[in-house]
Structure formats: structure tokens, C-alpha cells
N, C-alpha and C positions, 0 to 999 in steps of 0.2 A: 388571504394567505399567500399568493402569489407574489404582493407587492411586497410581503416580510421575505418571502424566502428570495426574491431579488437584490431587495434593500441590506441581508447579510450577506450577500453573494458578493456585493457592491462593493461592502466594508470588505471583507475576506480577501479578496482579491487587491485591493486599496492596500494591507498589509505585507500582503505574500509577493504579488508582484515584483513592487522596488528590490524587498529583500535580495531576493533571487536574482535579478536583473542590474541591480547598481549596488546592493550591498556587497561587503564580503561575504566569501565564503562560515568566516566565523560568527558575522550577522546573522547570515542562512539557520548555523547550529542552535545559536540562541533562541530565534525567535521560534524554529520549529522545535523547540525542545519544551519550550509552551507549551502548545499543544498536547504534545507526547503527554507531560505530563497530568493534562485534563483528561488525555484520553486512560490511562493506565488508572485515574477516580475512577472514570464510568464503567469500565471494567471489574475491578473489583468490587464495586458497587452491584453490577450484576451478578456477582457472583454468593452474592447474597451475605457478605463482607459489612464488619462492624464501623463507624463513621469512624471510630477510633485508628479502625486498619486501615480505611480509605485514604487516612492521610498522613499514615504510614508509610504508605505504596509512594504519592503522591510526592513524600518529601524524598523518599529513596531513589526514584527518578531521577528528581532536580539534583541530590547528589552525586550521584552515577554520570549526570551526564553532565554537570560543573566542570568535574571531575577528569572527564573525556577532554572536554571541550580545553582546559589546561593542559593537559598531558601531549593534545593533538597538535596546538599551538604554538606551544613551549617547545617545538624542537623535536619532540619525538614524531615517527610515522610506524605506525603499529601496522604496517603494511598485511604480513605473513599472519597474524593473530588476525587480524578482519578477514582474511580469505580464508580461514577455519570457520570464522563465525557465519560467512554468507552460504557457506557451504553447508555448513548444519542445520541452519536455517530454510534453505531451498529442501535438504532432504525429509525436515522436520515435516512440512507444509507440501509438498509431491502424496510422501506416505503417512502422515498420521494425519495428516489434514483432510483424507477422504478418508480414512479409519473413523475418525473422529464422526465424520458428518454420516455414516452409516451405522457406526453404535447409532446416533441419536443422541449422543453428548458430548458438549461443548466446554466442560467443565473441570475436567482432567488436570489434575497438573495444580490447581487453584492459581491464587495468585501469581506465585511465586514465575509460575511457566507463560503469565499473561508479560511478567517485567519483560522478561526473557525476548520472546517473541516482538515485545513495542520497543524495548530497547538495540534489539536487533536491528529493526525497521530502521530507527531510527538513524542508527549509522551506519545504516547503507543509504539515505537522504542525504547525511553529512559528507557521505564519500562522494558520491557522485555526483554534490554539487562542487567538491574538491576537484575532479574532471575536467568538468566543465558544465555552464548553464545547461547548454543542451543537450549534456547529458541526462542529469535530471529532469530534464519538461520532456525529450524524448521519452524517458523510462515512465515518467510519472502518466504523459499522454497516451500509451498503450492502456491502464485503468480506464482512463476517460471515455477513449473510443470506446471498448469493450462497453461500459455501461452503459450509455448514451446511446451506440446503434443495439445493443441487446433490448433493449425498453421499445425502442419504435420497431425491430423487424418482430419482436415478442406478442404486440401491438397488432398489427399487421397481420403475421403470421399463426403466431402462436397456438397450436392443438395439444400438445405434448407437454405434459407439469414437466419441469427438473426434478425437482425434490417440494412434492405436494404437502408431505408433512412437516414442510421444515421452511419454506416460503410458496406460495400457492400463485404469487405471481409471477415466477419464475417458468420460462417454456424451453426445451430443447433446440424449438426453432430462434428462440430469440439468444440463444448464447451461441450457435452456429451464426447468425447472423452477425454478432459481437466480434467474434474469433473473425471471420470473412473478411469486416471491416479493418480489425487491424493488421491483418496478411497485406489488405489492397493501401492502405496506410504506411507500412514499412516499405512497399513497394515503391511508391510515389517517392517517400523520403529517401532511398538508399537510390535511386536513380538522380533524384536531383542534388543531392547532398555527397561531398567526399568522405571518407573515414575519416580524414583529419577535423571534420566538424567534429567530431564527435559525438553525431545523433544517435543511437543505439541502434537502429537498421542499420545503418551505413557501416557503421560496425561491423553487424553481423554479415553483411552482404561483403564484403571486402575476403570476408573466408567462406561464405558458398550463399549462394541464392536460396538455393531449395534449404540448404539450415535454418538460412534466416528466418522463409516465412514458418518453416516447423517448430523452428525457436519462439517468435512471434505468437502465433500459436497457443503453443504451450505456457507462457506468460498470461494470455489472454483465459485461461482454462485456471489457471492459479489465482487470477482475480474472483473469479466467479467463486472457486475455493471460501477465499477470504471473506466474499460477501454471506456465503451461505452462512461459511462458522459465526460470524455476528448476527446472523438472522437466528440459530438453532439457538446462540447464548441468549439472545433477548427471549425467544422463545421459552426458554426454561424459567428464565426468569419472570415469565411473566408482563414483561416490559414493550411499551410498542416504541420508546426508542432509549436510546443510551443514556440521552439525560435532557433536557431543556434549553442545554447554555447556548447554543446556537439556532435562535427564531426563524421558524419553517422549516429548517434542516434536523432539528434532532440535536446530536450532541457530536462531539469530536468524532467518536468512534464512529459514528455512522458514517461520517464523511469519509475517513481514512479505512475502514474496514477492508478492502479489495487490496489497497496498496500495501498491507502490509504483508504479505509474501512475497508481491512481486517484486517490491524495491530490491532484498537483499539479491534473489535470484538471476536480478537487471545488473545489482554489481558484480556479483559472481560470475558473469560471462563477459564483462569489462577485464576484471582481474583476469579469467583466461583467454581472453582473444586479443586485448589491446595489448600492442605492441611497448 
């Protein structure tokens, strides 16, 4: 099992990389809008959605975001209209995203509010690799950390469920630990890094220190959000993961599950802080 979920880590990374690093900007939209659109099947799929609607969903996506992807390129800059959207989005996912995970249901809204929320995500990926690279792996690497030191201080630490009925391996100490990481993480990079990189600490560090890491924070607190709400939807569903398509890992949504609150929320403090 290791050497598969490496082996698509491999390939993953083999595609995403260049994209981001030597593609255009408009490469970036395309290739993640792939994705986007695998993940928005596994979604309605767990929502216990007809194969008929799945690729319904599926093809509304790829419209939607053709669509964007013309409209963004061609000349227009929907500047003012994205900073409604990231903004609705961050407040969707602050307060109904822990409404959500204390009903005990993931499922509100059906389809229609899953588009929503993945097509949201998704163009704040597009925006902020519009920014800059490092904008994006900045905002994207806060996810990373968070999961990654939440799992070994979780490991280590861990005596306190988060939310036992809803993922059992999840601890309190292990997402303080996550949150800690990426505090000392935005630190490192907004002392080494100017604002005009455009890493998202250094950003935020340019208008206050103490914001930043309580911004940082707060991002890192919104991921574990996002992870819980895919854990209570597969949970309902009955499902122990989103879909198959990606060997070792699950399926789209599992991978991206965390990211998609924080992204918009990462550009939504671009749009208000960058100059």
C-alpha cells in the first residue's frame, strides 16, 4: 500500500508541479479544473445522487469553469464579483461550517451548494495562482503543514478526540499542534521573505505580526473544518473514502477536502491586504 500511495504521489506531483511552476497561469485553471470536476462526481455521489445526476454535476462544472476560464482570459477581470465570492465563502465555512459539523450533518444544501463551495475553491486557486506561484503554494502549504504536523503531534500527543463521532482519529492536541506549526511556519517565511514575494505570511506580516500568526491560525482551524466536513459526508454516506480514482489516496475529495475553505479565505485577505 505504501509503495501505491507513493507511486500516485509521484505521478501527482509529476503533473501539478510543472503546471504551477512553468505553466501559465491559464494551464494552472485547466488542469485543476480536472480535478475540480472529479471531485464535485465524488461529492454528489456521496450524497447519495443518481449516476444520471453525477454527471450532470460533472458536466456543469466543466461548463462553469470553460466558461470562467474564457471570460478570465478574454479580457475581462471580474475583480470586485471574486471578492463577493471569497467573501461569502470564508463566512459560509467560519459559521455554517461548524453549524454544519455540530448538527451532525454534512448534507444541507444537496448538490447544488457542494457546486458552489468547489467552484468557489476553485477560483480562488485560479486567482491566486493569477498573483503569483507563491502565492498559491504559500496559501496551499498552510493545508499541508496543518495536516501533516496535526497527524504526528496527534501521534505523539494525542488524549482529547476533536470530534469522536464524526472522525475518531482526530485529537485536540494534534490540531493545536497543526495550528502551532503553521504560526512557526508563517514566521520563518515572513522573516525570510519580503511582501513583494508574495508568500501569504509575508503578506500578512507587512500589516501586523501578531494578525498574521492569528490569521495563520485561524486558516489552519478552517482546514481541519473542511477535513471534518468530508469525514461527517463520507460518514453519512457510509463511505470510507470519496471514490477509488486515486490508488492509496482515496479519491479527489480526499485530497483536497481541507483546501477548500481555506483557499478562498487565503484570497480574500490577498484582495484586502495586498496593495
Amino acid at each position: 500500500m505504501l509503495r501505491i500511495r507513493i507511486a500516485t504521489a509521484a505521478v501527482l506531483l509529476a503533473i501539478l508541479l510543472p503546471t504551477i511552476f512553468i505553466g501559465s497561469p491559464r494551464t494552472w485553471a485547466i488542469v485543476s479544473l480536472v480535478f475540480v470536476v472529479a471531485a464535485i462526481g465524488e461529492w454528489t455521489r456521496l450524497l447519495g445522487q443518481s449516476r444520471m445526476m453525477i454527471a450532470v454535476a460533472g458536466v456543469l462544472m466543466a461548463v462553469a469553469g470553460g466558461a470562467f476560464i474564457a471570460w478570465r482570459y478574454g479580457g475581462e477581470h471580474p475583480v470586485s464579483a471574486l471578492s463577493v465570492v471569497s467573501i461569502a465563502l470564508t463566512a459560509f465555512w467560519v459559521l455554517g461550517g461548524a453549524i454544519r459539523l455540530v448538527a451532525g450533518s454534512a448534507r444541507g444544501g444537496g448538490w447544488p451548494l457542494a457546486f458552489v463551495l468547489l467552484f468557489g475553491a476553485w477560483l480562488a486557486l485560479v486567482e491566486l495562482r493569477e498573483i503569483g506561484v507563491w502565492a498559491l503554494l504559500s496559501s496551499m502549504a498552510i493545508v499541508w503543514i496543518a495536516d501533516v504536523a496535526a497527524y504526528f503531534a496527534g501521534r505523539a500527543f494525542g488524549r482529547r478526540k476533536l470530534a469522536p463521532s464524526i472522525s475518531p482519529g482526530k485529537s485536540w492536541e494534534g490540531a493545536i499542534g497543526g495550528a502551532l506549526c503553521v504560526a512557526a511556519y508563517g514566521a520563518i517565511v515572513a522573516a525570510a521573505a519580503p511582501a513583494s514575494a508574495s508568500a501569504l505570511p509575508s503578506v500578512l506580516a507587512a500589516w501586523s505580526w501578531p494578525g498574521m500568526l492569528a490569521l495563520l491560525i485561524g486558516l489552519a482551524a478552517l482546514s481541519v473544518v473542511g477535513d471534518l466536513h468530508e469525514s461527517l459526508l463520507k460518514r453519512q454516506a457510509g463511505a470510507k473514502d470519496s471514490s477509488q480514482l486515486l490508488p492509496g489516496h482515496g479519491g479527489v475529495l480526499d485530497r483536497i477536502d481541507a483546501l477548500i475553505p481555506v483557499m478562498p479565505a487565503a484570497l480574500m485577505l490577498y484582495q484586502i491586504l495586498r496593495p
